[in-house]
BAMAR-651455 format. One record per residue (C-alpha): residue in one letter; x negated, y, z; residue number from 1. Coordinates in steps of 0.001 Angstrom, whole numbers. Each point is the difference from the previous one (the first is absolute). Layout:
! residues N
<residu:A&px:X&py:Y&pz:Z&num:NUM>;
...
//
This chain:
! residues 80
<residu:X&px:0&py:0&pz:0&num:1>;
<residu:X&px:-2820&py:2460&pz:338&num:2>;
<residu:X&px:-3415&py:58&pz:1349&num:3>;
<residu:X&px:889&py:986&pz:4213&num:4>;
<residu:X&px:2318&py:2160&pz:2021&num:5>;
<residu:X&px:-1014&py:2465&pz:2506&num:6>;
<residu:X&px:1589&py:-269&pz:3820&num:7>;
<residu:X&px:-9&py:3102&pz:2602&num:8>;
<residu:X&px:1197&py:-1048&pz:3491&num:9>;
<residu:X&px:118&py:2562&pz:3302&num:10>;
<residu:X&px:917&py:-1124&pz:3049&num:11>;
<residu:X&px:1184&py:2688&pz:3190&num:12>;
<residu:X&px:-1412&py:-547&pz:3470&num:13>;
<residu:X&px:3764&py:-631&pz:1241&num:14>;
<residu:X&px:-147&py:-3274&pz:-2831&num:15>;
<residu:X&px:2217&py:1639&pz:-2569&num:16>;
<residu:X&px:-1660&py:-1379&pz:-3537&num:17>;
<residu:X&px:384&py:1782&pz:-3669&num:18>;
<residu:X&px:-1324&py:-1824&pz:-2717&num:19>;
<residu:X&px:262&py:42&pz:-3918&num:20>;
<residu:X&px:-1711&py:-2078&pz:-2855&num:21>;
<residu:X&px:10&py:1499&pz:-3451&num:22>;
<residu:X&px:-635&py:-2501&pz:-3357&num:23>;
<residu:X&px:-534&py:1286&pz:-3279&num:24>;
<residu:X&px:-552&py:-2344&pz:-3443&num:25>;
<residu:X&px:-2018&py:2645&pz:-2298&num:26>;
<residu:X&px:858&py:-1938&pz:-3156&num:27>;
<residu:X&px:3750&py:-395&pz:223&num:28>;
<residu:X&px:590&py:2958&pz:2144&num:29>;
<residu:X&px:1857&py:-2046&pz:2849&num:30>;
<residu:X&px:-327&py:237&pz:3457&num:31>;
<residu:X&px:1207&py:-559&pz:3431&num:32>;
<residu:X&px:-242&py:1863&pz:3444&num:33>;
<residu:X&px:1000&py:-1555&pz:3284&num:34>;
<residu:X&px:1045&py:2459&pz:3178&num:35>;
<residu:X&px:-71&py:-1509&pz:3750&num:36>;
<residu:X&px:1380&py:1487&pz:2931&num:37>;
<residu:X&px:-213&py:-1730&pz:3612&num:38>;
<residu:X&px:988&py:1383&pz:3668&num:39>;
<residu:X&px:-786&py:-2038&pz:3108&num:40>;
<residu:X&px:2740&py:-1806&pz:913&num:41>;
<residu:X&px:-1268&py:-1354&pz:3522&num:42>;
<residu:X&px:-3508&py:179&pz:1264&num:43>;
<residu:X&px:337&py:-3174&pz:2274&num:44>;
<residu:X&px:360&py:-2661&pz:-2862&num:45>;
<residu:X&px:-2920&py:1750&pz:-1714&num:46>;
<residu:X&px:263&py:1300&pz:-3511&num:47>;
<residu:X&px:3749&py:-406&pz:-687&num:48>;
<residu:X&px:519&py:3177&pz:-2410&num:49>;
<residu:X&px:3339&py:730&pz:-1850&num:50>;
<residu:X&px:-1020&py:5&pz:-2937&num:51>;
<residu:X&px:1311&py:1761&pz:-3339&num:52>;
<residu:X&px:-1045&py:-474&pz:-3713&num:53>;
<residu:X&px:534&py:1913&pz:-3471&num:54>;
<residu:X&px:-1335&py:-1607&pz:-3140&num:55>;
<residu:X&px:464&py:1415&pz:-3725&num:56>;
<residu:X&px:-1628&py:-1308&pz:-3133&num:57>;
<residu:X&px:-1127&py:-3331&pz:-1650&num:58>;
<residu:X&px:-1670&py:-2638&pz:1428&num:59>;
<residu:X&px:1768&py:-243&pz:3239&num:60>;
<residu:X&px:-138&py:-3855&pz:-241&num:61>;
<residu:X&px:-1404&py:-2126&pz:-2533&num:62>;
<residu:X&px:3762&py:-1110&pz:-1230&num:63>;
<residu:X&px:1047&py:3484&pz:-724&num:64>;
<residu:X&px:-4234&py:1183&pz:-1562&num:65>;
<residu:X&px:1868&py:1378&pz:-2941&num:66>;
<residu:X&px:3378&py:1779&pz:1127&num:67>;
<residu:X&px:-352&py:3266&pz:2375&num:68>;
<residu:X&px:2162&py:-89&pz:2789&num:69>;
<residu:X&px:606&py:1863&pz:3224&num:70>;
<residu:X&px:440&py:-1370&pz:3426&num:71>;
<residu:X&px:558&py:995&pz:3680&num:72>;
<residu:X&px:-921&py:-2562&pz:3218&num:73>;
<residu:X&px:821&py:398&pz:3334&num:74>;
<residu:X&px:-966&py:-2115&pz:2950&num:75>;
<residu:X&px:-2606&py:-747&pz:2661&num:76>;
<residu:X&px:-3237&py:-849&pz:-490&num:77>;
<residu:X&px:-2949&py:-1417&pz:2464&num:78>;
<residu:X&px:-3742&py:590&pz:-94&num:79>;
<residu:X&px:-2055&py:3098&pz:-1148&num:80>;
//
């Protein structure tokens, strides 16, 4: 699909986390970029974030490489 994608990531001292990747095929002119939000949910269990993600472009998953499509998750996610 294209030769690499670039990733930022910034994480708050309170644990909220902000994170993008950004794809770009130089020959057909496709790409894809990928935007993460997460909040701490509950310090106890460790790294349970809420988590919330935007996607737009092609390439999302290998089934769908050639159509462009936009997509919204919500949900929790554990771990850094």
């Amino acid at each position: 699909m294209g030769y690499g994608d670039l990733v930022t990531r910034y994480q708050t001292v309170g644990g909220y986390v902000t994170s993008a990747l950004v794809r770009r095929n130089l020959q057909s002119h496709r790409g894809f970029v990928q935007l993460d939000w997460a909040t701490p949910v509950l310090n106890s269990l460790g790294a349970l974030k809420f988590h919330v993600q935007l996607t737009s472009g092609y390439g999302g998953t290998l089934i769908d490489y050639n159509h462009e499509q936009t997509t919204i998750g919500v949900g929790v996610s554990f771990g850094d």
